[in-house]
C-alpha positions as CSV (number, residue, x, y, z in Angstrom):
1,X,32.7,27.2,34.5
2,X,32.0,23.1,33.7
3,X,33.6,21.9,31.1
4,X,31.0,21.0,28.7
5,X,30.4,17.3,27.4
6,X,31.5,16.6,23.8
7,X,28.6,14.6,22.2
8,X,30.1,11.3,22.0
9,X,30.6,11.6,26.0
10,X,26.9,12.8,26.4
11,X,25.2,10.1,23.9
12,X,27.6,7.8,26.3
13,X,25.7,7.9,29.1
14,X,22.5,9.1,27.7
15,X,19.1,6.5,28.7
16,X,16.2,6.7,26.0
17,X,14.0,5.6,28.8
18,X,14.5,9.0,30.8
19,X,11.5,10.1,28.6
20,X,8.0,7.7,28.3
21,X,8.8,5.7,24.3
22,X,5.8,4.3,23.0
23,X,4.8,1.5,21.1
24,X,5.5,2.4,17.7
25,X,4.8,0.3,14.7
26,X,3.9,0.1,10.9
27,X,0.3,-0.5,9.3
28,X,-0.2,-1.1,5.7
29,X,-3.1,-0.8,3.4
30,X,-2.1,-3.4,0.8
31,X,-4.2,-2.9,-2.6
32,X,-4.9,-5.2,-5.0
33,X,-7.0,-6.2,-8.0
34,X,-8.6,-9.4,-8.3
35,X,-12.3,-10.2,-10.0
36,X,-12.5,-6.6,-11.6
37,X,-12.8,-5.4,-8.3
38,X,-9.8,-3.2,-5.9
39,X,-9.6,-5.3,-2.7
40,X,-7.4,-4.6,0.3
41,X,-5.6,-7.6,2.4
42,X,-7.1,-8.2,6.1
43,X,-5.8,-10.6,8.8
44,X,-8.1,-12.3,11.6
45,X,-5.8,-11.8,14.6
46,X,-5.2,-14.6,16.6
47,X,-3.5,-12.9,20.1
48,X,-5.1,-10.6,22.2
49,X,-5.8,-7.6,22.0
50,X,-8.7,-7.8,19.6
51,X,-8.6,-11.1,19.5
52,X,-10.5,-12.5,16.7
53,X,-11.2,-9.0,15.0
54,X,-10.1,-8.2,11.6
55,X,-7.0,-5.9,11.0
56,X,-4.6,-4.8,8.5
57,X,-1.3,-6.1,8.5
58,X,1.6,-4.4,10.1
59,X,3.8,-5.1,13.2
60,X,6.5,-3.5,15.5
61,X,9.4,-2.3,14.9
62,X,12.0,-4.6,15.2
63,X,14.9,-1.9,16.5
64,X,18.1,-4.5,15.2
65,X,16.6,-5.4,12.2
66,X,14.7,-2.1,10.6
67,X,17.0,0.9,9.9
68,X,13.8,2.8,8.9
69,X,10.1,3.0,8.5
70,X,10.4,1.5,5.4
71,X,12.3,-1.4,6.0
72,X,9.9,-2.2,8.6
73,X,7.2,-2.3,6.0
74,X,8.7,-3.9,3.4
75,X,9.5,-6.4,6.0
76,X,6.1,-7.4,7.2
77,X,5.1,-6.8,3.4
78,X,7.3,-9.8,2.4
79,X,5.8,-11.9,5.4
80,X,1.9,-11.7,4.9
81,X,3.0,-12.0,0.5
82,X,5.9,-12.9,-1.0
83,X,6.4,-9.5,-2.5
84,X,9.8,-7.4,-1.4
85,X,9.7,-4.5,-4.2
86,X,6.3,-3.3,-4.6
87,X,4.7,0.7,-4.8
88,X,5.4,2.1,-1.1
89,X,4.0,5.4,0.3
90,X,3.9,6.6,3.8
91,X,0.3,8.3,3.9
92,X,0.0,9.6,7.9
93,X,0.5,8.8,11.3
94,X,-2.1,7.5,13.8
95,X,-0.9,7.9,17.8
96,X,-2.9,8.1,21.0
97,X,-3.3,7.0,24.8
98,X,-6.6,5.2,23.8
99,X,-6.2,3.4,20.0
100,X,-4.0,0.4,21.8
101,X,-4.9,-0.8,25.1
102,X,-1.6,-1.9,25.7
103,X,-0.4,1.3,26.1
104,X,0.4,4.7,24.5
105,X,0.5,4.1,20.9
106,X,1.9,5.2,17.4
107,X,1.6,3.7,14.1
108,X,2.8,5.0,10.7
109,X,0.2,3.9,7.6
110,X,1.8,3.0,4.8
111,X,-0.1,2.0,1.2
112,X,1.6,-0.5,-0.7
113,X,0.2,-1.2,-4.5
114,X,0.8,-5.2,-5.9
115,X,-0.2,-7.2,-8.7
116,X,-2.2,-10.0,-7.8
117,X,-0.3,-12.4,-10.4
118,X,2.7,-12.4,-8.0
119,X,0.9,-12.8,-4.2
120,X,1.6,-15.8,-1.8
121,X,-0.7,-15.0,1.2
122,X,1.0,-16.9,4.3
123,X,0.0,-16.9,8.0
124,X,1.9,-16.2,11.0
125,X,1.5,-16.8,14.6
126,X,-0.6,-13.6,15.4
127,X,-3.0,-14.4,12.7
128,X,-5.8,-16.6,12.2
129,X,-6.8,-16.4,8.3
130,X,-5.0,-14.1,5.4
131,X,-7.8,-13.1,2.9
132,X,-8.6,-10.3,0.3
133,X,-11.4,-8.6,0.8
134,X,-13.1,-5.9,-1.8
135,X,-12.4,-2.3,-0.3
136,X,-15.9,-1.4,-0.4
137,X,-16.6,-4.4,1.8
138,X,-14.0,-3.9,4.5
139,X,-15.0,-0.4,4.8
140,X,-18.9,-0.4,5.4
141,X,-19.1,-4.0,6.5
142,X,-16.4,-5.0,8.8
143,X,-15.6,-3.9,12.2
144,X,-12.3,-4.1,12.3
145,X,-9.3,-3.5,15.3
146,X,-8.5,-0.5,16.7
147,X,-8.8,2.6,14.8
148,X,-7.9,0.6,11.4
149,X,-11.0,1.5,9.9
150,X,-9.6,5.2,10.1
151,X,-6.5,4.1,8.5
152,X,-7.9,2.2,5.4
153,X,-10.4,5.2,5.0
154,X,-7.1,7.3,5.2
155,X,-5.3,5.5,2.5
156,X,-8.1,4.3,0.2
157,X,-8.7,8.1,-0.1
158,X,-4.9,8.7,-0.7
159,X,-5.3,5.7,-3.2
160,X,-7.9,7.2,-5.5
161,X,-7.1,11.1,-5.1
162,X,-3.3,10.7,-6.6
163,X,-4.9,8.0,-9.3
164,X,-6.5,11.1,-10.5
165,X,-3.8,12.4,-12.1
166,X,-0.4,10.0,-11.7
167,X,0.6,6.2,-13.3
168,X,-0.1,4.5,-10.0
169,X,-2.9,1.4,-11.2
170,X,0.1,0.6,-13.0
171,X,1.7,-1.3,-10.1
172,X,-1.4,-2.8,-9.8
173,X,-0.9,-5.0,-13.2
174,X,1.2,-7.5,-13.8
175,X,4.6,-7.4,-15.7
176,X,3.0,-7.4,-19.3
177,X,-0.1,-5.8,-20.4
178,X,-2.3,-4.1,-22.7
179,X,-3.6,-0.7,-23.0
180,X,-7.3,-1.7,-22.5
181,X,-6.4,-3.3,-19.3
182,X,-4.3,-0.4,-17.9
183,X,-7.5,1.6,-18.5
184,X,-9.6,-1.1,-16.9
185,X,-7.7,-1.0,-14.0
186,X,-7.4,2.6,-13.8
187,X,-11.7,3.1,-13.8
188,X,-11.5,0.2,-11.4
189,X,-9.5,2.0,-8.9
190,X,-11.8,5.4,-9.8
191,X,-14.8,3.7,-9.5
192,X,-16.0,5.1,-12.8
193,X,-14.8,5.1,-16.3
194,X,-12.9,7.1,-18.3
195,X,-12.4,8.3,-22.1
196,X,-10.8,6.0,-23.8
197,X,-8.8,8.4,-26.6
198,X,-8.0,11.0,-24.2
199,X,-6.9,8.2,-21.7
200,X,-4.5,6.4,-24.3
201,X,-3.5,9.9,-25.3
202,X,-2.6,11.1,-21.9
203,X,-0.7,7.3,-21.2
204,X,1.3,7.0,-24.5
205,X,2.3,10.7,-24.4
206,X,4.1,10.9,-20.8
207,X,5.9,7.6,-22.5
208,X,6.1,5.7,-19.4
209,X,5.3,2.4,-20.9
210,X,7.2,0.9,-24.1
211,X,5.6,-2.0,-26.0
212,X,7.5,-5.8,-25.2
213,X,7.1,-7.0,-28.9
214,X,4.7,-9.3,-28.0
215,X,0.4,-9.7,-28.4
216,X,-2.6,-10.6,-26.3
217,X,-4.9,-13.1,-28.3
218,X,-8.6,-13.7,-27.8
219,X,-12.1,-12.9,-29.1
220,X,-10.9,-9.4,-30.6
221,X,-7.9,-9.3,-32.6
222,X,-4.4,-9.3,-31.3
223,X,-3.3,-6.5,-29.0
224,X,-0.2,-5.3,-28.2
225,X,1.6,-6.2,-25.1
226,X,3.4,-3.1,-22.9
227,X,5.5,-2.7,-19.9
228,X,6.3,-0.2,-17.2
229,X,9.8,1.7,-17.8
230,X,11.9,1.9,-14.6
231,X,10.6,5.6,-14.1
232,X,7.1,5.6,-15.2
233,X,5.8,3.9,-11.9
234,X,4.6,6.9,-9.7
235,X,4.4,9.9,-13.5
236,X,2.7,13.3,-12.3
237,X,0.4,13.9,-15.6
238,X,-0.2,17.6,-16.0
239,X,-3.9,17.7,-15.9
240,X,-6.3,15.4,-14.4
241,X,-7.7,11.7,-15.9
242,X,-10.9,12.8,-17.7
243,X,-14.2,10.8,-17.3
244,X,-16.6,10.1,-19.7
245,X,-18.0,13.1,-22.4
């Protein structure tokens, strides 16, 4: 009877590319809000394939230089803006002989939620132009590259089911703000309003926020400023945001 190989002796000598590996990279679906209105970032490509087309953001993995998934999209996060800890969330995987006509394909989508205060588009190489563009508008008006259309319509949908009933617009605000524009942001992300008592019941309750000790100014009178606690960024509320009565 052969002796059998240990496992260090068999991963010696094992060659990945005794089985077809194929392209494999991350896409991202990167949400903001800007002009009362939830926009997604898009990049003009400037190499072929789809030269010219608009895409969202995302890249290869870089097999030195990623350990995982997430590193890869925090990675190309921090290329296209500035921003290195933002809301993350693998939402599904896209793979096919036909979505890449270099070759047999896989990409993971990711969602990633930042506040606008904080972005620094930049351009690379392999794209033209950098822009935000309102969500609405890249879905029914732009044709973009391969099946990315699929994949915003995948994450938008993610996006504004789980805002039904967790704390996520909160990543979309900056680092101090007030209850009226936590709510502002949450219809915006909705796409319809929502009551305000039961709202500012349902936030203050879960006590995911705590107040900074300072005030907002303007036309009304002063309101108070809050802040996210460390743990209040992705709260599961027990029943669902209510809309209007």
């Amino acid at each position: 009877m052969a002796r059998k190989l240990s496992e260090k002796a068999f991963l010696t000598d094992y060659n990945i590319h005794d089985f077809d590996v194929p392209l494999t990279s991350v896409d991202m679906a990167i949400f903001t809000v800007r002009d009362s209105k939830l926009q997604v970032l898009l990049v003009k490509r400037a190499q072929h394939p789809a030269l010219g087309f608009w895409a969202l953001p995302g890249g290869f993995i870089d097999l030195k230089r990623d350990r995982t998934l997430a590193d890869t999209a925090r990675r190309k996060l921090l290329e296209k803006t500035g921003v290195d800890t933002p809301y993350l969330e693998q939402v599904e995987s896209f793979g096919s002989r036909d979505r890449d006509p270099r070759g047999w394909s896989v990409t993971v989508a990711y969602l990633a939620l930042i506040a606008s205060e904080e972005i620094r588009l930049s351009r690379d190489g392999s794209s033209e132009e950098v822009a935000w563009v309102p969500v609405e508008k890249a879905e029914q008006h732009f044709d973009l590259a391969f099946d990315h259309a699929e994949i915003l319509k995948s994450c938008h949908g993610r996006l504004t089911s789980k805002v039904q009933y967790t704390s996520l617009p909160v990543n979309l605000l900056p680092r101090e703000f007030t209850l009226t524009e936590l709510q502002q942001t949450f219809e915006i992300v909705l796409g319809n309003s929502v009551e305000k008592k039961s709202f500012r019941r349902r936030i203050l309750d879960a006590d995911i926020l705590e107040e900074t000790g300072n005030v907002k100014t303007g036309s009304n009178r002063p309101a108070k400023l809050y802040r996210v606690k460390a743990d209040g960024q992705s709260h599961f509320f027990a029943r669902n945001i209510e809309g209007p009565r």
